[in-house]
C-alpha positions as CSV (number, residue, x, y, z in Angstrom):
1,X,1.7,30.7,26.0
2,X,-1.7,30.3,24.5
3,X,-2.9,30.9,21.4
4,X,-5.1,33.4,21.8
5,X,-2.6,35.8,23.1
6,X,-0.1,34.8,20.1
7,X,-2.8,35.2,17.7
8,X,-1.9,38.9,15.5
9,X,1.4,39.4,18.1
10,X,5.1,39.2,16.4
11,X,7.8,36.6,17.7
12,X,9.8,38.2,15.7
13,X,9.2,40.6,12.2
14,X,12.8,39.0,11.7
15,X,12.1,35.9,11.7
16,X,11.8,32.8,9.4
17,X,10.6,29.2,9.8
18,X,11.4,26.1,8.6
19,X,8.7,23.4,8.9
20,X,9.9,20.1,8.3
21,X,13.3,21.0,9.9
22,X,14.3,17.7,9.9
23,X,15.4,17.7,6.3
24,X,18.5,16.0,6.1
25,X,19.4,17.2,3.1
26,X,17.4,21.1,2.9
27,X,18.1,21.8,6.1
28,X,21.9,22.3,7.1
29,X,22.0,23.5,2.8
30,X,19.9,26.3,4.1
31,X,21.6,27.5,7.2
32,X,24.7,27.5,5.5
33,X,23.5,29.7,2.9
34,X,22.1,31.9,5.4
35,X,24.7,31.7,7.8
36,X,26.8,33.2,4.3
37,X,25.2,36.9,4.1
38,X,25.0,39.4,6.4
39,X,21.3,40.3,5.3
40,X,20.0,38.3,7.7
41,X,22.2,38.8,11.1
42,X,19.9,39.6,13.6
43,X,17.3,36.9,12.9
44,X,15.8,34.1,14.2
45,X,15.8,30.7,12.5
46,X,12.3,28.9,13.8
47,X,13.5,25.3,13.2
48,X,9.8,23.1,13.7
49,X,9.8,19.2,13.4
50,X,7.7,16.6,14.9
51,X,10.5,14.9,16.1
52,X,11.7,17.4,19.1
53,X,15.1,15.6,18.7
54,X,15.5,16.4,14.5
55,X,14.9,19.8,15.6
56,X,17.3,20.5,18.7
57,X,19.9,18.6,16.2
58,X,19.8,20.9,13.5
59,X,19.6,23.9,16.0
60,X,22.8,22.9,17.0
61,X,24.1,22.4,13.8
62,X,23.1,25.7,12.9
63,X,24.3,27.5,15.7
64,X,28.3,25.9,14.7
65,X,27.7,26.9,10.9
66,X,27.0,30.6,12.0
67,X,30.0,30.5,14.9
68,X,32.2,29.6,12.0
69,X,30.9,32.1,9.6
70,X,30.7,35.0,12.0
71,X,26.9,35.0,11.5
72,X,24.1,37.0,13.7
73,X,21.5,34.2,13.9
74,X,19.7,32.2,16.3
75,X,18.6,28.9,15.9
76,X,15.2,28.0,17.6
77,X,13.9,24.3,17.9
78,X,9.9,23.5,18.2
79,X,7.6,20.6,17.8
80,X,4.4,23.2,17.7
81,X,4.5,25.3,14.7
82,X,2.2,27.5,15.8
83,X,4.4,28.7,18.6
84,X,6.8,29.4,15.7
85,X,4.9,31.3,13.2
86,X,3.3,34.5,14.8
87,X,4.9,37.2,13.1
88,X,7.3,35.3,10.9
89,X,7.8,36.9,7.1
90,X,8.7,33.8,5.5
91,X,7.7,30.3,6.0
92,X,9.1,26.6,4.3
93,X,7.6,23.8,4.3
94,X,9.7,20.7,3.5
95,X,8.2,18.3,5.1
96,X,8.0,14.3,4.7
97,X,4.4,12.6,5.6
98,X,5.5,9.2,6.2
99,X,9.0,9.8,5.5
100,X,11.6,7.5,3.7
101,X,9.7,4.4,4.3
102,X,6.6,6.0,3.1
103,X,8.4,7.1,-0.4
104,X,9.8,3.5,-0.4
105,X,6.5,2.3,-0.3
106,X,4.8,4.8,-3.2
107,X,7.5,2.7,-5.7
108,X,8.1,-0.5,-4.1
109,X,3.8,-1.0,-4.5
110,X,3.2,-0.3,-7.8
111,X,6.2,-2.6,-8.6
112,X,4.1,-5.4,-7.3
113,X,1.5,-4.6,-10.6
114,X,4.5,-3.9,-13.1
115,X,5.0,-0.6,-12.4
116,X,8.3,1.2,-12.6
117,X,9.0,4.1,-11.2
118,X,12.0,5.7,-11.0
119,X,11.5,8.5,-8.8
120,X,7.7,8.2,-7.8
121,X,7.2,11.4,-5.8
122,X,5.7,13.4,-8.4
123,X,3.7,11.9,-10.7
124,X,2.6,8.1,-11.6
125,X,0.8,6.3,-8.6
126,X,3.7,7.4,-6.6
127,X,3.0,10.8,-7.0
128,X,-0.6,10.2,-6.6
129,X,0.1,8.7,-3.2
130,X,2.3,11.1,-1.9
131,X,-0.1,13.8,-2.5
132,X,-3.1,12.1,-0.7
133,X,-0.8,12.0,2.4
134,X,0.7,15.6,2.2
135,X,-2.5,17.8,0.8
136,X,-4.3,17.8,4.1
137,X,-1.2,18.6,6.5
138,X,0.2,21.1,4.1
139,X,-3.2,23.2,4.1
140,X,-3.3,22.4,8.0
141,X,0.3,24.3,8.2
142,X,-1.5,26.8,5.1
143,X,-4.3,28.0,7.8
144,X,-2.1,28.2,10.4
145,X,0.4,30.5,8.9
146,X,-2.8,32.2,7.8
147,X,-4.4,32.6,11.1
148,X,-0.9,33.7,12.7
149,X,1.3,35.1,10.2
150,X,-0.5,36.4,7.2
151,X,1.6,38.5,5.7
152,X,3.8,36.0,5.3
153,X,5.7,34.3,2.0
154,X,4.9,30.5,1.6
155,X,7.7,28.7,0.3
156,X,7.3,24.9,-0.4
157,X,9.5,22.4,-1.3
158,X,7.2,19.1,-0.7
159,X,6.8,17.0,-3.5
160,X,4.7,16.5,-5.3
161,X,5.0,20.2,-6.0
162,X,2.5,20.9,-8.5
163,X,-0.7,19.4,-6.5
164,X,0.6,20.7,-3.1
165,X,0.9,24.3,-4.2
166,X,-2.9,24.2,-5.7
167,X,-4.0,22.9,-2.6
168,X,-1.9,25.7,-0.7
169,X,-3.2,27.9,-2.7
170,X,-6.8,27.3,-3.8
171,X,-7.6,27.1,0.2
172,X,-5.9,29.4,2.0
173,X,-5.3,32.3,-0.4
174,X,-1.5,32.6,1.4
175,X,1.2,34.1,-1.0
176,X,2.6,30.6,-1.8
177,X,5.3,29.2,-4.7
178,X,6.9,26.3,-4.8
179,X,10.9,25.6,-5.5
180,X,12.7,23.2,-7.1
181,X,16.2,22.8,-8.3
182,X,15.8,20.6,-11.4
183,X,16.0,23.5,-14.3
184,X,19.0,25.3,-12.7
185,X,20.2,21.6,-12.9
186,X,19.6,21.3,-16.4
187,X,20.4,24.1,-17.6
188,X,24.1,24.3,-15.5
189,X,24.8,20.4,-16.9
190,X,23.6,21.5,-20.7
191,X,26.3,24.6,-20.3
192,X,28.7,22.3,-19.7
193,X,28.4,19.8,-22.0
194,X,27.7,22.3,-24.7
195,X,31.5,24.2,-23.6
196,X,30.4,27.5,-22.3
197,X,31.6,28.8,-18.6
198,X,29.2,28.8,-16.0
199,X,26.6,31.5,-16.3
200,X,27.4,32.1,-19.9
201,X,23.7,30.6,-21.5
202,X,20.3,32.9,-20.6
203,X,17.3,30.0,-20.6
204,X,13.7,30.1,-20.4
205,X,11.8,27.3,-19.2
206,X,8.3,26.9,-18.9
207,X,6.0,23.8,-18.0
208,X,4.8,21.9,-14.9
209,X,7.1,21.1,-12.1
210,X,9.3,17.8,-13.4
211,X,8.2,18.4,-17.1
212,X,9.3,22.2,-18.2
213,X,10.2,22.7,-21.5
214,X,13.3,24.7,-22.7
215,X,12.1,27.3,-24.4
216,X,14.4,29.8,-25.5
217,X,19.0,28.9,-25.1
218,X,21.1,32.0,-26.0
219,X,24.7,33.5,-25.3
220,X,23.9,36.9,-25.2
221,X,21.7,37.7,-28.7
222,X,23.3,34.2,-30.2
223,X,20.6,31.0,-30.6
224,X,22.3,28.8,-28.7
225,X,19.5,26.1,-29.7
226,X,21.0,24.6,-33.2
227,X,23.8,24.1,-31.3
228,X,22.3,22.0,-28.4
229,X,20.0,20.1,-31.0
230,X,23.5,18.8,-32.8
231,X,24.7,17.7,-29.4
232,X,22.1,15.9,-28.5
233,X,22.0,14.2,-32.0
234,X,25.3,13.4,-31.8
235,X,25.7,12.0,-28.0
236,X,22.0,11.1,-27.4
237,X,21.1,7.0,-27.5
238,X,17.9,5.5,-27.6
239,X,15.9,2.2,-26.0
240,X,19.4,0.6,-25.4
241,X,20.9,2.9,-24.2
242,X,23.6,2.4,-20.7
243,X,22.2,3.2,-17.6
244,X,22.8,6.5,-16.1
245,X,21.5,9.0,-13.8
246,X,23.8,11.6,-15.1
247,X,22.1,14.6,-17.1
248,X,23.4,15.9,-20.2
249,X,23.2,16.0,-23.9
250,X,23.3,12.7,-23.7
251,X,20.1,11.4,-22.3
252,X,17.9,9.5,-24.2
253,X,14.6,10.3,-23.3
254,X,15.1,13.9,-23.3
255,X,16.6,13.4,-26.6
256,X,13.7,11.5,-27.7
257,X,11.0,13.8,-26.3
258,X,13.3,17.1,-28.3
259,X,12.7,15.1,-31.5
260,X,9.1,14.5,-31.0
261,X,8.1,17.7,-29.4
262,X,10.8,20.6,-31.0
263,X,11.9,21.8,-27.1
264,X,14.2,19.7,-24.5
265,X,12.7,19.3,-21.1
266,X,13.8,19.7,-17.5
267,X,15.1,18.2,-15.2
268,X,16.5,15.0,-16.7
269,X,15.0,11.6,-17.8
270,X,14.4,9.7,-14.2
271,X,11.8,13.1,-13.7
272,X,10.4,13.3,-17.2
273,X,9.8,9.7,-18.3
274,X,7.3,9.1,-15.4
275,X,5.0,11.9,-17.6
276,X,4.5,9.4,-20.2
277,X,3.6,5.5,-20.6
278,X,5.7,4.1,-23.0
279,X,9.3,4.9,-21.7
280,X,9.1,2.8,-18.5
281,X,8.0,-0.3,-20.6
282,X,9.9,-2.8,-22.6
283,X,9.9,-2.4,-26.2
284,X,7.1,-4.7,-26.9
285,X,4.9,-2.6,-24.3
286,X,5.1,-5.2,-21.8
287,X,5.9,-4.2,-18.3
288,X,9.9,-3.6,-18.0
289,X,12.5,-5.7,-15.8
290,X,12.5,-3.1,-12.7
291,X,16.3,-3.8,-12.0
292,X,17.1,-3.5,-16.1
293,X,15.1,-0.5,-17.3
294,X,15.1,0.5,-21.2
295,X,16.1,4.1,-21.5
296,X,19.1,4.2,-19.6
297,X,16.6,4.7,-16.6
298,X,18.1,2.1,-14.1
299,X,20.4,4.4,-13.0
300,X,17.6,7.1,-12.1
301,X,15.5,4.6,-10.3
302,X,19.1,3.0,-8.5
303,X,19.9,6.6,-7.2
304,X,16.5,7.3,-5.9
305,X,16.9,4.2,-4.4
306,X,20.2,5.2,-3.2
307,X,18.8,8.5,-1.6
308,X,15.9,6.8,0.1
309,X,18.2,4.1,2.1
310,X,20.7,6.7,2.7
311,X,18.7,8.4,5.8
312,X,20.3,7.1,8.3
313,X,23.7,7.4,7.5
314,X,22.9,11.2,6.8
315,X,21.7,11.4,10.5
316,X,24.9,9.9,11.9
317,X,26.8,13.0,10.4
318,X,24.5,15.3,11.5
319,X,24.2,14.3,14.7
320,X,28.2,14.1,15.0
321,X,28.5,17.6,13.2
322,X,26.2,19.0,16.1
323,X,28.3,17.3,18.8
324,X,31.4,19.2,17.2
325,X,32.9,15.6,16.4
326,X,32.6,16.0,12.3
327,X,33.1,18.8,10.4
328,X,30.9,20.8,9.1
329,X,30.5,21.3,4.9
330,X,32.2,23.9,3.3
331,X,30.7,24.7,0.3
332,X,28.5,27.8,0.0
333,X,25.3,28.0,-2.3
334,X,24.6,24.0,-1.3
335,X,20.9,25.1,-0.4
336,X,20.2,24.8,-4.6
337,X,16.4,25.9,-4.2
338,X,17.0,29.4,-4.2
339,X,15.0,30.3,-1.2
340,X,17.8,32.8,0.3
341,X,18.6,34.7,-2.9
342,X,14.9,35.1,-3.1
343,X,14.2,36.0,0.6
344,X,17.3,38.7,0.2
345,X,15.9,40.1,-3.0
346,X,12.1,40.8,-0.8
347,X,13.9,42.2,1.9
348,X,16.3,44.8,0.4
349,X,14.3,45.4,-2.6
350,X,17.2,44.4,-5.1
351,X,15.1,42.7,-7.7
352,X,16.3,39.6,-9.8
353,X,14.9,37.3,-11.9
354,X,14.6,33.9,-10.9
355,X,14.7,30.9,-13.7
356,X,11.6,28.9,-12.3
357,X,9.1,29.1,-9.3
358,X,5.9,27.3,-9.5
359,X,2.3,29.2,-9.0
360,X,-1.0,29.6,-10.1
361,X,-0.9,29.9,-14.1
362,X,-3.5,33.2,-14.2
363,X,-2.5,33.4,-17.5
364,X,0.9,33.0,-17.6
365,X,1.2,30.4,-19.9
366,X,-2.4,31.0,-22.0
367,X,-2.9,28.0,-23.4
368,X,-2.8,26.1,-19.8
369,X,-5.6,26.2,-17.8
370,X,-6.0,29.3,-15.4
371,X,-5.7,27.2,-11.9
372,X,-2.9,24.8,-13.0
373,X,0.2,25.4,-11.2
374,X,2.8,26.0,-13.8
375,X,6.9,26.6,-13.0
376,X,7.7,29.6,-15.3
377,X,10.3,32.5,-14.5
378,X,9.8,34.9,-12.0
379,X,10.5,38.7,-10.6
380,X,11.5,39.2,-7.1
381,X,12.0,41.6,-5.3
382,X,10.1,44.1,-2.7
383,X,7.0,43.5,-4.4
384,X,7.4,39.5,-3.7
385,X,7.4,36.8,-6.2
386,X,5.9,37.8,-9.8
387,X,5.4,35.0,-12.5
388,X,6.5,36.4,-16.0
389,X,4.5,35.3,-19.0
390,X,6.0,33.7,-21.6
391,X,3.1,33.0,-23.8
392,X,1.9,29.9,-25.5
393,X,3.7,26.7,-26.0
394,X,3.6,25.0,-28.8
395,X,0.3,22.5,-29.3
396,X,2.1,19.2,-28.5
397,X,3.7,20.4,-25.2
398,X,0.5,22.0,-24.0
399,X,-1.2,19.2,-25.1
400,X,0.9,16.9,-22.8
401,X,0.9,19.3,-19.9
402,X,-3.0,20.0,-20.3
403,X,-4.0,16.5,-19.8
404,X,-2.1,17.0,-16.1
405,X,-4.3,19.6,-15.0
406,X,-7.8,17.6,-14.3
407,X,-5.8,14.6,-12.5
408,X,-4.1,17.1,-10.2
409,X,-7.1,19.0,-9.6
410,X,-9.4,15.1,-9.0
411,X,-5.9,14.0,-6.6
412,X,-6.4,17.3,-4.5
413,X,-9.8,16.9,-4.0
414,X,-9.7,13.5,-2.8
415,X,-6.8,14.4,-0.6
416,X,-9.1,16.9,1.0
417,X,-12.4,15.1,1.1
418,X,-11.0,11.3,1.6
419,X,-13.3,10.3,-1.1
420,X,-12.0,6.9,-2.2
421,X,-13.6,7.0,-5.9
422,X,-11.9,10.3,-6.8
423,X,-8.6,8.6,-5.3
424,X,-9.0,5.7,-7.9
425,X,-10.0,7.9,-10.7
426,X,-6.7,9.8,-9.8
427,X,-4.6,6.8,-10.6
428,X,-6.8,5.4,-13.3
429,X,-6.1,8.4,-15.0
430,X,-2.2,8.0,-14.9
431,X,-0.6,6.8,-17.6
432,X,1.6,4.7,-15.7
433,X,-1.3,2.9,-14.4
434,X,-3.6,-0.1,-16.4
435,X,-7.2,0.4,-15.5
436,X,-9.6,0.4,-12.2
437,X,-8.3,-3.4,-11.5
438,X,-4.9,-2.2,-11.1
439,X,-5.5,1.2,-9.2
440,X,-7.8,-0.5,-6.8
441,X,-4.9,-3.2,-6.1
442,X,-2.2,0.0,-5.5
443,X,-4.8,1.8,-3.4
444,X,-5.5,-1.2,-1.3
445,X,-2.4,-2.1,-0.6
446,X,-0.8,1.6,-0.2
447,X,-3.5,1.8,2.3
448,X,-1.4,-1.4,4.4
449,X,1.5,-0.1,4.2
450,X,1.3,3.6,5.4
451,X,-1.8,2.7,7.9
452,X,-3.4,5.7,9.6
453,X,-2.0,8.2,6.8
454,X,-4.3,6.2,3.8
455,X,-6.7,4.4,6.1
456,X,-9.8,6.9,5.1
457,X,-9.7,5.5,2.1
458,X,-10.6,2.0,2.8
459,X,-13.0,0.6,1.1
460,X,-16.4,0.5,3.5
461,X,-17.2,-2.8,4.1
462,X,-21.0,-3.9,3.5
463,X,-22.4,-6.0,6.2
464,X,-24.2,-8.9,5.2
């Protein structure tokens, strides 16, 4: 089937696709959650992934979760997305450029120039990494879903969220958010610790995606605030603190950053540290022992650790589960992004609020710039996805936040164009990172280890 004759015609008004089906993780979350309503019997799961046999894998996967739930669906593997996007209303991307070797080697380089990390996929030169590789294939996917399905809702989940949505955005015009599951996180561990039933606390966050603020806690009309600000005082340690990757009251870095700044971030200290230079460094600012991090922070950078080497494991069990030789999970609501509550609200119109998406500030937060992509509540419903306003934050929290904006917007733009000099000044201007000496050694050697997917920004070589 060509292109030309798919161009403007419908697969299927009914019809979503998952790009970057191969998600070990995302993928069989989402299908189950699907597979769990009844809104969506009758449609067709477009399941795309470069690797033809990730994709027929979690087709058949999918097909036993909706056998067992008595769900209308069919499950459609591709390799070419744009056989799977004409006519489709909404559209994820999760995808992985270079996959878990490639996010081992955003942490595992810096390392080499005292750097720790302990996630890496967001911000620091981690994050800067990962977004030179993902910018230019997430706008590729952006124009096609443009050119094919245009009508379409954009829903990413690629990290690093924040530059990959203001590329989406800024140059394809596509109706595009990005999800993430860290506040819901946050703010269902901070109800627990703080004894209330699940559901009971009403939150507002606002911020960038890995760094959004808590802005308002309440149970019903009560301030629920004094009350988190003793816990945290009371359960909270500091620079020698135990290791953990656990959130809670108890985190020190959050703790810290809620005595400095008046408001707790989201989503717990392995994401929020990385915004700042001093909590990933020994005491005396020297670079820290990567495998005995102050903070309590081992434990973040051992469980993202963890995750990353844990790929192939997670691919035995799905291939097994398609084969009909494991079972299959039973736990509803594992697909913690949100993306089906929010497709269901679109479709029948039943509007909700949702507690974060991430999209073009316009305003929403006033003293952020205008293009940022901030992570601020939303309305859905059949209108789409509508930020909420929630005003100014206060001057220290937009001051961090602000200083975000010009490296995401320099990282996109050498993403797009290649340019080696904006990618340096993209990492020079982390605070994570030392100077131009150390950048050009992390971009140098990034450029070994993923190849092809860094190698236009090699340095040019001048003959002699």
């Amino acid at each position: 089937m060509t292109t030309d004759f798919l161009k403007g015609k419908s697969v299927s008004e009914k019809s979503i696709v998952l790009i970057g089906a191969g998600s070990t993780v995302f993928t069989p979350g989402l299908m189950t959650d699907l597979a769990s309503t009844r809104t969506f019997d009758g449609w067709t799961v477009q399941l795309v992934d470069l690797n033809g046999e990730a994709a027929e894998t979690m087709a058949r996967v999918g097909r036993r979760i909706a056998a067992e739930r008595g769900a209308e669906l069919e499950f459609v593997p591709h390799t070419d997305r744009r056989e799977a996007l004409p006519g489709a209303r909404f559209v994820t991307t999760t995808i992985a450029v270079g996959a878990a070797a490639g996010w081992r080697a955003d942490v595992e380089v810096p390392a080499k120039y005292g750097i720790a990390q302990t996630v890496g996929d967001s911000v620091g030169p981690g994050g800067v990494l990962r977004a030179l590789r993902h910018v230019p294939e997430l706008v590729a996917i952006g124009n096609d879903v443009a050119d094919l399905a245009p009508d379409a809702q954009l829903i990413n989940y690629s990290n690093p969220l924040t530059a990959n949505v203001r590329a989406i955005t800024a140059e394809t015009g596509l109706k595009a958010v990005g999800l993430c599951h860290g506040t819901m996180h946050t703010l269902s561990k901070l109800t627990t610790d703080l004894g209330y039933r699940p559901g009971e606390l009403k939150a507002v966050f606002a911020g960038l995606n890995h760094l959004c603020w808590l802005l308002d806690l309440r149970r019903g009309t009560e301030d629920a605030y004094p009350l988190l600000r003793k816990f945290v005082a009371g359960r909270a340690g500091g620079i020698d603190a135990p290791s953990t990757s656990e959130e809670g009251v108890h985190l020190p870095v959050s703790a810290d950053l809620m005595r400095a700044f008046g408001r707790y971030p989201a989503p717990g200290d392995r994401h929020v540290a990385e915004f700042f230079g001093g909590y990933l460094r020994a005491g005396d600012g020297s670079p820290a022992d990567e495998a005995d991090l102050p903070w309590g922070l081992q434990g973040g950078r051992d469980a993202t650790m963890r995750y990353i080497g844990q790929k192939d494991d997670l691919w035995e069990n799905l291939h097994a589960q398609a084969d009909g030789k494991a079972p299959l999970p039973r736990t509803d609501n594992q697909e913690a992004e949100r993306l089906v509550a929010i497709a269901e609200a679109i479709v029948t119109g039943k509007d909700h609020v949702e507690l974060a998406v991430n999209l073009p500030n316009e305003g929403k937060i006033p003293n952020l710039p205008s293009t940022a992509v901030v992570e601020v509540p939303a309305v859905v419903g059949a209108a789409g996805i509508i930020g909420l306003g929630v005003g100014a934050l206060p001057d220290g929290i937009a001051a961090v936040l602000a200083a975000r904006a010009p490296q995401q917007e320099i990282t996109v733009r050498a993403a797009l164009t290649g340019d080696r000099s904006l990618a340096l000044q993209a990492l020079v201007l982390d605070p994570l990172v030392g100077g131009l000496t150390v950048a050009t050694g992390i971009l140098d050697d990034a450029i070994k280890a993923h190849g092809p997917l860094l190698d236009r920004f090699a340095a040019n070589e001048v003959a002699a």
